[in-house]
N, C-alpha and C positions, 0 to 999 in steps of 0.2 A: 870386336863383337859389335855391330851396328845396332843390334834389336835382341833382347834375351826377353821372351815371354812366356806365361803357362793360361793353359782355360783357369779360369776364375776357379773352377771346382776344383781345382789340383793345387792352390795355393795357400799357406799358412800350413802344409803341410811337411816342408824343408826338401819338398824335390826338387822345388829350384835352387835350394843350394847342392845337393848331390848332382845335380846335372851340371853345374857352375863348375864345381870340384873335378868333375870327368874331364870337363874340358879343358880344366888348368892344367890335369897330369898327362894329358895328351900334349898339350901346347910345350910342356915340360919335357918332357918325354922325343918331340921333335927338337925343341932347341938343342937338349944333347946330343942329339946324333946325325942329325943331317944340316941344320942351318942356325944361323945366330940368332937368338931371340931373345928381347930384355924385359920387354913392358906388355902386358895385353890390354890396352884401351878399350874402352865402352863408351856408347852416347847413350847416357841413361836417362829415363823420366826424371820429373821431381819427384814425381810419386815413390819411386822406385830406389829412392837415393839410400834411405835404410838398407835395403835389402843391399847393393855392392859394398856400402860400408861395413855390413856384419860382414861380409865374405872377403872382405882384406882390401877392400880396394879405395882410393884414395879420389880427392878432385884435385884438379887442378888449381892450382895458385889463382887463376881470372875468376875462380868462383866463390872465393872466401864471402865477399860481399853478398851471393846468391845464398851461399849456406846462412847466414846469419838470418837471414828473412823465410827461411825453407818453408815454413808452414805457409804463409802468406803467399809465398809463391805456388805452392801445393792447392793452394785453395785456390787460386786465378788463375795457373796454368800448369796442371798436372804435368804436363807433358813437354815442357818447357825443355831444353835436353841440356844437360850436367856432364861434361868429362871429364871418365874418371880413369885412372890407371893403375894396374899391380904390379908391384918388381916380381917379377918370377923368381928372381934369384933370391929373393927374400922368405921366401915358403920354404918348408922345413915339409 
């Protein structure tokens, strides 16, 4: 997933996670039956890092250092991009 966005009016209302969730049981849904699929990655904001983290999704290892300083970064460069990744197989 390169870019996951909603208008400003549509958010704090959890459609970006039921839209999030569609896409995993589709992603899920393919991996079973037609091809091999483990991980779904994202380049997320900083802004943005809450929201993949409630929705199960992890950073990478090169960004422990990044998470540590989140706000500060959030504040200098919202958009700064974070990658993050879900086990699919791990969802229940």
């Amino acid at each position: 997933i390169g870019r996951f966005a909603l208008d400003k009016k549509y958010t704090n209302k959890g459609l970006g996670s039921l839209i999030l969730l569609n896409i995993n049981y589709n992603i899920r849904n393919i991996a079973k039956e037609h091809i091999g699929i483990r991980f779904i990655t994202v380049d997320g904001y900083a802004k943005a890092y809450t929201f993949y983290k409630k929705n199960n999704f992890k950073h990478f290892k090169k960004h422990d250092k990044d998470i540590k300083n989140l706000e500060k970064i959030k504040e200098r460069d919202p958009e700064k991009t974070i990658y993050m990744y879900q086990d699919i197989q791990m969802i229940k």
